[in-house]
C-alpha positions in Angstrom: -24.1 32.9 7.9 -26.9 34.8 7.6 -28.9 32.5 4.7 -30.2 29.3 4.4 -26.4 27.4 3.2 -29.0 24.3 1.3 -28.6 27.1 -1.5 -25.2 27.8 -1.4 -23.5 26.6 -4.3 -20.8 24.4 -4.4 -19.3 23.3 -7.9 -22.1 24.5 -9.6 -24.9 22.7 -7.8 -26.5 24.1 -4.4 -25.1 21.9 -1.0 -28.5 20.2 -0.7 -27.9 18.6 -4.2 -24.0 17.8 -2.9 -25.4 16.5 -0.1 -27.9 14.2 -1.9 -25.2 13.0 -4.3 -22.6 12.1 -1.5 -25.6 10.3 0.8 -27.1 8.8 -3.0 -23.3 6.6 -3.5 -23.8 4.9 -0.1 -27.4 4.1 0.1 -30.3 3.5 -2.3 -33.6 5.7 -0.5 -32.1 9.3 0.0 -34.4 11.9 1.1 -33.9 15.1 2.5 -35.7 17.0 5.3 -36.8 20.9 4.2 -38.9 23.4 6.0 -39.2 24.5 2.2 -40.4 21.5 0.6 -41.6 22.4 -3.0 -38.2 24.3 -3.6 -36.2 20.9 -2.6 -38.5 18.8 -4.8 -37.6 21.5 -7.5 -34.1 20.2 -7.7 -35.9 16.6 -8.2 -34.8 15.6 -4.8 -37.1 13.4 -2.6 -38.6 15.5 0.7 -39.6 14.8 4.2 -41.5 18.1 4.9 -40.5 19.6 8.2 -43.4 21.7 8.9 -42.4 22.5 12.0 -42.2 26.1 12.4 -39.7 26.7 15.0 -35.8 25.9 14.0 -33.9 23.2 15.6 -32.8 20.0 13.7 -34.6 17.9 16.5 -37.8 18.3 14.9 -36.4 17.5 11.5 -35.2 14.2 12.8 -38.8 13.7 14.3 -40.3 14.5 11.1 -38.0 11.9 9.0 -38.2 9.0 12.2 -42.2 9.3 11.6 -41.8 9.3 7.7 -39.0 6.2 7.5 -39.7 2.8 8.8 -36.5 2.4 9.5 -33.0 3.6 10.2 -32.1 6.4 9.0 -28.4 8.3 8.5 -28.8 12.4 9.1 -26.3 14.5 7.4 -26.1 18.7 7.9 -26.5 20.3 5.0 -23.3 22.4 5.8 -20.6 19.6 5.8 -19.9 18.7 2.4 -16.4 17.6 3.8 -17.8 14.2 5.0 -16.1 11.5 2.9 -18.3 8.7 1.6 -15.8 6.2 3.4 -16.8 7.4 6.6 -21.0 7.2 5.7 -19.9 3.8 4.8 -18.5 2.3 7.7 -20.9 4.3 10.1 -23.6 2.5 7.7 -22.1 -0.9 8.3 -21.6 -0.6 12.0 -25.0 0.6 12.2 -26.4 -2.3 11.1 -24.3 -4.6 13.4 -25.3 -3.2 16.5 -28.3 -2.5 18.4 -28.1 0.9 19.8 -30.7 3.8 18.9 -27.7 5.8 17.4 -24.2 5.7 16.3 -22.3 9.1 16.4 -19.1 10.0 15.8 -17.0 12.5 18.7 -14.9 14.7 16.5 -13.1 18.2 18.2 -14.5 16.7 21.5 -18.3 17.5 20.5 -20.9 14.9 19.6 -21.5 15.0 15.9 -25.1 14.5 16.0 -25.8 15.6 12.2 -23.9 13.2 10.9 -24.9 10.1 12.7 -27.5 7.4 12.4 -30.7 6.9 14.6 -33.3 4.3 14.7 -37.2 4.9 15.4 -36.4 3.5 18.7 -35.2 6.5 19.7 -38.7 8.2 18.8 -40.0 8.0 22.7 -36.9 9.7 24.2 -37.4 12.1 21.2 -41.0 12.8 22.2 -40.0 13.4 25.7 -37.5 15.8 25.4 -39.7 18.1 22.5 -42.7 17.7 25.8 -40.0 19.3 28.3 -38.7 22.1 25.8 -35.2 20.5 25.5 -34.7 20.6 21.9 -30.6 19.4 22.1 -29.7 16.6 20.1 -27.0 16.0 22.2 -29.1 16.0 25.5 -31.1 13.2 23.1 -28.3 10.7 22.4 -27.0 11.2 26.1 -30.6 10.1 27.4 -30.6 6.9 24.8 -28.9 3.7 24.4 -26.3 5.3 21.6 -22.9 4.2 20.5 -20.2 7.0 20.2 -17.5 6.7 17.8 -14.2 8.3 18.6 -11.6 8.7 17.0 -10.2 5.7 17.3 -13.6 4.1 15.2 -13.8 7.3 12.5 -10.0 8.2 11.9 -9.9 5.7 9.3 -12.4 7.2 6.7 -12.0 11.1 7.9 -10.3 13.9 9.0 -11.4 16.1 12.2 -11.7 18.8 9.9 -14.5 17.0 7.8 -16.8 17.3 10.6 -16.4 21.4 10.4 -19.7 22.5 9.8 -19.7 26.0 7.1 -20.6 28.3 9.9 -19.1 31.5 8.3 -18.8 32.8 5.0 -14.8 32.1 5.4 -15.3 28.5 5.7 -17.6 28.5 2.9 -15.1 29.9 0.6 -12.8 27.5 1.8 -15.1 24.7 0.4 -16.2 26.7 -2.6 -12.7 26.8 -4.0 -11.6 23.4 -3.6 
């Protein structure tokens, strides 16, 4: 897209404030992971500074594992499709089982930005930043995760909520609804 989509607005607020509100009717602690800290905490939004200066969301996820003491659910910024429902359930199943993650398959990929991890995962973590292999998928392959398929998620979304706002197309999609 070409900006930072946090400050995209959609209905009047940006999608980090969206995103905040959806993740703030499911659970109680929200807090949101910024490389720019001060402007999130602007919008009166709690912050987990990522002051990692390279760009890949696995060092956001190591900055909010070392700043929670427990679970945690990560959402993108850039899928303000993701239904409540669907944080819900993943929220309850979470808590049933024991796995380091739960994450949903949608389109065939692993949706690791919408999925919830555990600090136990924190070692793996470690490991792959020490080798350079900064995928989160490579992560939840390499730990004791649970995958949802379709089969799990398909009562509480659509395939399509997963779409992450990767061009200024699908934004306006989203912006007008």
């Amino acid at each position: 897209m070409g900006r930072d989509k946090a400050w995209l607005s959609l209905r009047g607020s940006p999608l980090v404030t969206h995103q905040a509100m959806l993740l703030s009717s499911v659970f109680d602690d929200v807090r949101v992971s910024a490389k720019e800290p001060d402007r999130a905490a602007a919008l009166g939004l709690r912050v987990i500074p990522d002051l990692e200066k390279a760009f890949a969301p696995i060092y956001g996820l190591r900055s909010v594992l070392n700043a929670v003491p427990g679970p945690v659910f990560v959402l993108a910024v850039d899928m303000p499709r993701i239904p409540p429902t669907l944080v819900h359930a993943m929220a309850k199943r979470f808590v049933e089982t024991s796995s380091d993650c739960l994450v949903p398959r949608a389109g065939g990929k692993l949706q690791t930005l919408c999925a919830a991890y555990r600090p136990s995962i924190l070692p793996a973590l470690e490991r792959h930043l020490g080798e350079k292999r900064l995928s989160l998928h490579e992560l939840v392959e390499d730990c004791s995760a649970e995958i949802w398929d379709e089969q799990a998620w398909s009562p509480f979304a659509r395939e399509e909520d997963f779409r992450g706002l990767n061009t200024p197309e699908e934004y306006e999609t989203v912006a007008i609804r």
